[in-house]
N, C-alpha and C positions, 0 to 999 in steps of 0.2 A: 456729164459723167462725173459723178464724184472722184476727185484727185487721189483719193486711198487706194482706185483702182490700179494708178500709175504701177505700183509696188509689185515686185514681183515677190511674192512671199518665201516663195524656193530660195531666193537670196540674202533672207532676214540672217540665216547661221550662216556663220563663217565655211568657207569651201576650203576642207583642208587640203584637195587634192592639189600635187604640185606643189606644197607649202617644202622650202628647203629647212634641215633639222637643225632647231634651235643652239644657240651656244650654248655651252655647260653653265652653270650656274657661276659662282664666286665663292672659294671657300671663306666661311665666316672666320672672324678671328676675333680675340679677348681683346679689349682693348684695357691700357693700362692708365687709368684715369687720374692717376696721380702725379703719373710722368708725362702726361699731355700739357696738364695745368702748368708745370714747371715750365716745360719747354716756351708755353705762354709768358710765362714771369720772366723768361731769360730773354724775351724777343724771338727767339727761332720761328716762331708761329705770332702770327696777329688775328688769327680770325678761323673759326672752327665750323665747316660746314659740312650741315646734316643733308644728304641726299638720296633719292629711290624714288622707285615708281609710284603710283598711286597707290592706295589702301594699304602701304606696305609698314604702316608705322611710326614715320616719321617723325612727324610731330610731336607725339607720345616723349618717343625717345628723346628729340632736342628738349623739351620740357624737364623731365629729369633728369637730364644732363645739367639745366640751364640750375637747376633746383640744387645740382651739387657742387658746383662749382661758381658759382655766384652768374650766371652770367642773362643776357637778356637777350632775346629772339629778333631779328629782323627776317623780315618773310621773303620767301622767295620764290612768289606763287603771283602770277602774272593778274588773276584775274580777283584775288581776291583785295583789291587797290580800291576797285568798288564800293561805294557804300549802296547798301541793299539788295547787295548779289550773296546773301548767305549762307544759303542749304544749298545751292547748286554749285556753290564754289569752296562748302564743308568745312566755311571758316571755325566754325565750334569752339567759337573763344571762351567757352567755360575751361575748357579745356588746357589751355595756361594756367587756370588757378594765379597764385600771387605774382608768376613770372610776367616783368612786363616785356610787350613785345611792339613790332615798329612796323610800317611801310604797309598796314592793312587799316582798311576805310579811310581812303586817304584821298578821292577824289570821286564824283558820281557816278553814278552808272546812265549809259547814253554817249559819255566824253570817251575821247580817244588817249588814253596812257599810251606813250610808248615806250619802249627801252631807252631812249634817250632820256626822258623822265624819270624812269628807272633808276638808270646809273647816276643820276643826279640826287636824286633822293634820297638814295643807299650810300651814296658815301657822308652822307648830311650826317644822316643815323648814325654808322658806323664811327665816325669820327665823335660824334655826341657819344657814344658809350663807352669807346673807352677811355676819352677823356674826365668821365666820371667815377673810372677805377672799376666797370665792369667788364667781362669776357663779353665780347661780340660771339653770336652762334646764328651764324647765317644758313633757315631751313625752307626747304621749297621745291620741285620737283619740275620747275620750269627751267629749261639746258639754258636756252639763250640769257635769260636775268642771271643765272648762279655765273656763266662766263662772264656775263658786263662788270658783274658786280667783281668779281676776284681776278680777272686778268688785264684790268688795265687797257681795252681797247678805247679807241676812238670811235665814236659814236654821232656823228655829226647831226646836226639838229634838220633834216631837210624840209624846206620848205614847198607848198604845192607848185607842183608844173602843171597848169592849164592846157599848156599847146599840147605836151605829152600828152597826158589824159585825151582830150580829144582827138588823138593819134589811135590811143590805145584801143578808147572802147569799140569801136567796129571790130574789132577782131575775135576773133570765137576763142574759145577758151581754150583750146590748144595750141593756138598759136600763139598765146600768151604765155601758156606753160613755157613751149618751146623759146620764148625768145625769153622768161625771166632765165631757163636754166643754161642759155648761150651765155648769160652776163653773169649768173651765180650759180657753179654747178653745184653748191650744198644746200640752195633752198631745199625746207623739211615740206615734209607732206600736208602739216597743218596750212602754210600759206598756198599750197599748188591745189588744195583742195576748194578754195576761196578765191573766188573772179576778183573782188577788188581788194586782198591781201596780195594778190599778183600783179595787180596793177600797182598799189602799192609797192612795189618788192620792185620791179620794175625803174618806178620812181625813182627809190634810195639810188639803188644799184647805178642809174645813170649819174645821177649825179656825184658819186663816189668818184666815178670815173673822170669826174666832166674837175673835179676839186680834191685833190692830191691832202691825204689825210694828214692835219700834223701831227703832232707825239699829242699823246690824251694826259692830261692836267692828273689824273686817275692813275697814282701806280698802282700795279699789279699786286697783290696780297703776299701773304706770304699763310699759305694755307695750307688745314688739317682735314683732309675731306674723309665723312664717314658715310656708309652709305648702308640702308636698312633693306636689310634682306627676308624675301619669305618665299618658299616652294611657290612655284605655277600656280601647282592645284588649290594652294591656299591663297595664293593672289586671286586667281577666278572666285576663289568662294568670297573673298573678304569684298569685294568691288559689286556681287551680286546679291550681299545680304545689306552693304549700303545704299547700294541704291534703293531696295524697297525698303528702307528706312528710310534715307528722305521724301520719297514718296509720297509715303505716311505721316511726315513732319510737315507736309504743305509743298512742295517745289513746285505744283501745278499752279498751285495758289501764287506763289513768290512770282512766278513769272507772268500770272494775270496781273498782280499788281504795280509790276514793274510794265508791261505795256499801258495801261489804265493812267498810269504817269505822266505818259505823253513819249516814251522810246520807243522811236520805231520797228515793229517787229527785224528789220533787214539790220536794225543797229544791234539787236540784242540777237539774231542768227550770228552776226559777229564773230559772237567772243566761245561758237564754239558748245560741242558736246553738250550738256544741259540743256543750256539755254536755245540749242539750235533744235533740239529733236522737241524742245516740252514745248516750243515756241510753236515747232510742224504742228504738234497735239491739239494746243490751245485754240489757233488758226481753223482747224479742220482738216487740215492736210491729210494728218495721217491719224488712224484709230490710238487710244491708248495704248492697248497691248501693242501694237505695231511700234509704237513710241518708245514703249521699255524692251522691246529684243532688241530695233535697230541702235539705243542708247546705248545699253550693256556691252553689245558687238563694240562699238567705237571707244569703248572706254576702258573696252578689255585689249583693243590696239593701244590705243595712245600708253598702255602701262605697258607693251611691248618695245614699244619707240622712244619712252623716257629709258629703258635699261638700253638701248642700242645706244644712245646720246651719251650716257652718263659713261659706258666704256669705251665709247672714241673719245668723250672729254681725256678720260684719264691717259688714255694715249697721245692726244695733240697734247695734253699737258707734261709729259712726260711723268705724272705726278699722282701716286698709286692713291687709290679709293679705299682704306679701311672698311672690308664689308662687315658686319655685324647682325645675329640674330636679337632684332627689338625686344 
C-alpha cells in the first residue's frame, strides 16, 4: 500500500472546532528613530532587536533600519547557520543589499548547531560590531536564539549520555513526552513533536540537574525589542503566496540536492517544516499537493507560536516589545 494512503485528507485543514479566541493583536506604534540611536550613543541600549512571526517583515524592516542608522544585522534564525539550506529557510540575502550581516552560512547542513553554538557565536559577532563603531541589530524570529543571545543565560555544553539514550529509546513517544515535560514544563511544541529532539531535551534537562549552573560568562543585553506587525489575514496570505514562490524557485530541487549530498533524509526531517514535509514529497511518502496544504498548515502554526513566544518573552522579561507596522 502506497504510504500517501496513511493520510487522512479530512485532516489536511486545520479543525477550527474547539479552537479558543485568539489574543488581540498589539497596537502598533511610531517609533522615534532618532531618540533610539541616542539612547545607543548614551549606553541606555547596546543592541536593537527586530522580532515577529514569519512573513511578517522583518527583515525588510532590520535592513532599513540597518541602512539608517549605520548599523549591521546578526541573524537570529536558527536554521539559516546552514550553508545550502537557502529557499527553505528564505535566506534572500540579496535582500541586505550593502548592509552587512553575521551568524548565516556559518556551518553545513547535515551538522548539528546548537544554541549553545549559538550564544557563543553571537556574542563573537556582537562584540566584533561594536567594537568597530557600528549598531548591532539582532533580527530573527527564533524565541529560544533572541533569549540566548540578549538575556545572558547559562547554556552548558552537554555532552552525549549513551546509558541515557539506551534507557530512552524503548519507550514510545508518549512516554517520552511525558517524562521530558516532568523535568521541563516549558518544552515548545517544536521539540515534543520530534522523538529524538525529546530525547535530546531529555538529555540537557538531566544533566542540568545532575551540574548546578554557574553564572554565564554572557551578560544580559541591555535591549530595544521591535517587533513587526501584520493582520492574520495578511499574515495567512503573505506565508501562502511565499510558499508557492519558493516552490517555483526550486525548494523540491534544494532538498533533492541536499539529499544527493550524502544527509540523511531523518537528518534533514530534523530541522523541521520545509525540509520535513518536501523531504515526505521527495521520499514518496506523501503526493505533492498533499506536501504543500500539509506545509502551509504547519507554517501557518508555527507564525501562531512565534507571536505566543514573543509575548510571554516580553512578559518574563518584564521588557515591552515596540510593535511596529513594517
Amino acid at each position: 500500500m502506497s504510504a500517501t494512503r496513511h493520510i487522512n485528507k479530512t485532516k489536511l485543514l486545520p479543525d477550527r472546532e474547539g479552537v479558543p479566541p485568539m489574543a488581540s493583536m498589539p497596537e502598533p506604534e511610531t517609533l522615534d528613530i532618532p531618540a533610539i540611536v541616542e539612547a545607543y550613543r548614551n549606553g541606555d541600549i547596546d543592541l536593537i532587536c527586530v522580532v515577529g512571526p514569519t512573513a511578517s517583515g522583518k527583515t525588510a524592516f532590520a535592513v532599513r533600519l540597518a541602512q539608517e542608522i549605520g548599523g549591521e544585522i546578526l541573524s537570529g534564525d536558527s536554521r539559516q547557520v546552514y550553508r545550502g539550506m537557502d529557499i527553505g529557510t528564505g535566506k534572500d540575502l540579496a535582500e541586505y543589499q550593502e548592509v552587512p550581516y553575521h551568524l548565516i552560512d556559518i556551518c553545513e547542513a547535515g551538522s548539528r548547531y546548537t544554541i549553545f553554538d549559538y550564544q557563543r557565536d553571537f556574542e563573537a559577532a556582537f562584540r566584533d560590531v561594536r567594537q568597530r563603531g557600528r549598531i548591532p541589530i539582532l533580527c530573527g524570529g527564533s524565541g529560544l536564539y533572541i533569549e540566548a543571545a540578549t538575556c545572558g543565560y547559562h547554556l552548558p555544553e552537554v555532552p552525549p549520555n549513551e546509558e541515557l539514550r539506551a534507557k530512552l529509546e524503548p519507550l514510545d513517544t508518549d512516554a517520552l513526552r511525558a517524562r521530558l515535560l516532568e523535568l521541563d514544563p516549558t518544552a515548545d511544541d517544536s521539540t515534543l513533536e520530534s522523538r529524538r529532539r525529546t530525547i535530546r531535551a531529555i538529555e540537557v534537562a538531566t544533566y542540568e540537574q545532575e551540574h548546578p549552573a554557574p553564572r554565564s560568562e554572557f551578560l544580559p543585553k541591555k535591549v530595544y525589542y521591535i517587533g513587526t506587525l501584520v493582520s492574520r489575514e495578511e499574515r495567512v496570505t503573505r506565508i501562502d503566496r511565499r510558499l508557492d514562490a519558493r516552490l517555483q524557485e526550486g525548494l523540491v530541487q534544494e532538498v533533492r540536492n541536499l539529499l544527493d549530498s550524502g544527509i540523511p533524509a531523518e537528518d534533514l526531517m530534523y530541522y523541521g517544516l520545509e525540509y520535513k514535509f518536501v523531504t515526505q514529497h521527495v521520499l514518496g511518502i506523501i503526493s505533492y499537493e498533499e506536501m504543500r496544504i500539509l506545509l502551509a498548515n504547519a507554517i501557518h502554526q508555527f507564525a501562531k507560536r512565534q507571536m505566543t513566544w514573543f509575548r510571554g518573552m516580553s512578559r518574563r522579561l518584564s521588557t515591552p516589545i515596540h510593535w511596529v507596522n513594517p
